[in-house]
C-alpha positions as CSV (number, residue, x, y, z in Angstrom):
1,X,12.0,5.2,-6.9
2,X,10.7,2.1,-5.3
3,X,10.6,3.3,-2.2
4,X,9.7,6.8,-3.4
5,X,6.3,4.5,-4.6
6,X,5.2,2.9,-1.6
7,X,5.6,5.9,0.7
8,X,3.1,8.5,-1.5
9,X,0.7,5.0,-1.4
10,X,0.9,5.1,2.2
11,X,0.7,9.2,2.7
12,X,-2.0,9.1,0.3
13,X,-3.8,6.1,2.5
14,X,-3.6,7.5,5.3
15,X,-4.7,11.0,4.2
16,X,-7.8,9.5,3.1
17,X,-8.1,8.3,6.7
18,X,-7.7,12.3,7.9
19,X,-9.9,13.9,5.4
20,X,-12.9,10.9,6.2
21,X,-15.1,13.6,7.6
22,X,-14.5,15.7,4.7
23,X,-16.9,15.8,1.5
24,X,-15.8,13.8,-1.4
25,X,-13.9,16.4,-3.1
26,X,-11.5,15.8,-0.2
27,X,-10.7,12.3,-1.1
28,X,-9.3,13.3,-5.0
29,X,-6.2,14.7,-4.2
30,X,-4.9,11.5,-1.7
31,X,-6.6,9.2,-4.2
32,X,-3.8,10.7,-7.0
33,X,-1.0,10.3,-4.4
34,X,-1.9,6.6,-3.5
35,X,-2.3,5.9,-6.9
36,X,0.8,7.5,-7.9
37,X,2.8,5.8,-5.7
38,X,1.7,2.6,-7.0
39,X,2.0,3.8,-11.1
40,X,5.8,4.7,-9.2
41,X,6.6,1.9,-7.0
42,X,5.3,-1.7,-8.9
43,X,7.6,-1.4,-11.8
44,X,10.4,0.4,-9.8
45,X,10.2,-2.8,-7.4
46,X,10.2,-5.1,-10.5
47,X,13.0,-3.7,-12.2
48,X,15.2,-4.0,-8.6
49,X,14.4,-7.4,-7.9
50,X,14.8,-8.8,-11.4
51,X,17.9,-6.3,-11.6
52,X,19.7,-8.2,-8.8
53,X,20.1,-11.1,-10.3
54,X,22.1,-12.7,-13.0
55,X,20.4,-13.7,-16.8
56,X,19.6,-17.0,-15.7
57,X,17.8,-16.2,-12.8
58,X,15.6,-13.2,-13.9
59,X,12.6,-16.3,-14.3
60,X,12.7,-17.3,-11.1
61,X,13.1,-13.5,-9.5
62,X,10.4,-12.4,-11.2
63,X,8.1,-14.8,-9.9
64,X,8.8,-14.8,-6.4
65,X,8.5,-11.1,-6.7
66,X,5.3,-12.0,-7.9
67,X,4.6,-14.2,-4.8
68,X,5.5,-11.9,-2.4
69,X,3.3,-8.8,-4.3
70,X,0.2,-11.2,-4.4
71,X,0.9,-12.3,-0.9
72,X,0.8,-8.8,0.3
73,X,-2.3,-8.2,-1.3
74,X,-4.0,-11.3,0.4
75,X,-2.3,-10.0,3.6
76,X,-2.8,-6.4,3.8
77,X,-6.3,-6.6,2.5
78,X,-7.7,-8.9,5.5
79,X,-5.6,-6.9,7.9
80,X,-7.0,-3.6,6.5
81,X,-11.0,-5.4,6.7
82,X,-10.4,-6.7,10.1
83,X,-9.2,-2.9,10.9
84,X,-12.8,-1.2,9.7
85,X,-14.4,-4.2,11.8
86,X,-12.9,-3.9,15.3
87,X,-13.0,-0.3,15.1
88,X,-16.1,0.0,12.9
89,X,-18.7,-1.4,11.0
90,X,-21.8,-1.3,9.0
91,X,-24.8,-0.6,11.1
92,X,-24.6,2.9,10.8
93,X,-22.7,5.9,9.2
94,X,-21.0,6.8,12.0
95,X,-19.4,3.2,12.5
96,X,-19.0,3.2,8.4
97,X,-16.9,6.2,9.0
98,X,-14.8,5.0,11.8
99,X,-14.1,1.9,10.1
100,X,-12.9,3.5,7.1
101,X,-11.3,5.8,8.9
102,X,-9.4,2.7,10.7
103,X,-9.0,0.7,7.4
104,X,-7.1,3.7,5.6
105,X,-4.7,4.0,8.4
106,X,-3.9,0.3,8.2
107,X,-3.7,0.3,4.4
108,X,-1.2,3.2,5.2
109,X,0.9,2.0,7.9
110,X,1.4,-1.3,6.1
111,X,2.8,0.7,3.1
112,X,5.3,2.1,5.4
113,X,6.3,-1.0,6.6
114,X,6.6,-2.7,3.3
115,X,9.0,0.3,3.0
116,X,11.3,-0.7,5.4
117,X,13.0,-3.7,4.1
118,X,12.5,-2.3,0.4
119,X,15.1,0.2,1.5
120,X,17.5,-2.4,2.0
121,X,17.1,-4.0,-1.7
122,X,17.3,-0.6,-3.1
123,X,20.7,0.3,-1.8
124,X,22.6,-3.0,-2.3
């Protein structure tokens, strides 16, 4: 389920970054999937990690959990800003778009690789 999670975040990422031309009405359907992916992954992660290990640990594993979701938080996000920067910007719509465009791919690319070694946890 876990991994089930972070891959609909990252289709529905990076489908936002293919329908960025698109009128709004575009963006609802990939907005559902990258939100359903998170509703689906966070607790499915939680319950793997703290599931892992014995009683007397499920204190400690639930905080480094923690550690490592906040820390991919304060990773991913600057990644996914430096992304809409070198590739876009603000100045004008076009460059708005282009950086979006680039920031939404990130986001999504990331969620595939935080897949990777997720699949490892979830079949020990």
């Amino acid at each position: 389920m876990a991994v089930c999670g972070v891959v609909f975040q990252g289709v529905g990422y990076l489908a936002l970054a293919v329908f960025a031309h698109q009128s709004y009405l575009w963006f609802v359907l990939p907005l559902m999937i990258a939100g359903i992916g998170l509703s689906i992954g966070g607790p499915a992660m939680q319950k793997a990690v703290v599931g892992l290990v014995p009683r007397t640990a499920v204190g400690s594993a639930s905080g480094l959990y923690n550690l490592f979701r906040l820390l991919g938080g304060a990773v991913g996000v600057p990644v996914s800003v430096m992304a809409f920067y070198w590739l876009g910007g603000m100045a004008n719509p076009t460059q708005l778009t282009h950086g979006f465009v680039a920031a939404m791919a990130t986001a999504g690319i990331l969620s595939f690789l935080g897949a990777l070694p997720l699949s490892r946890i979830s079949n020990e």
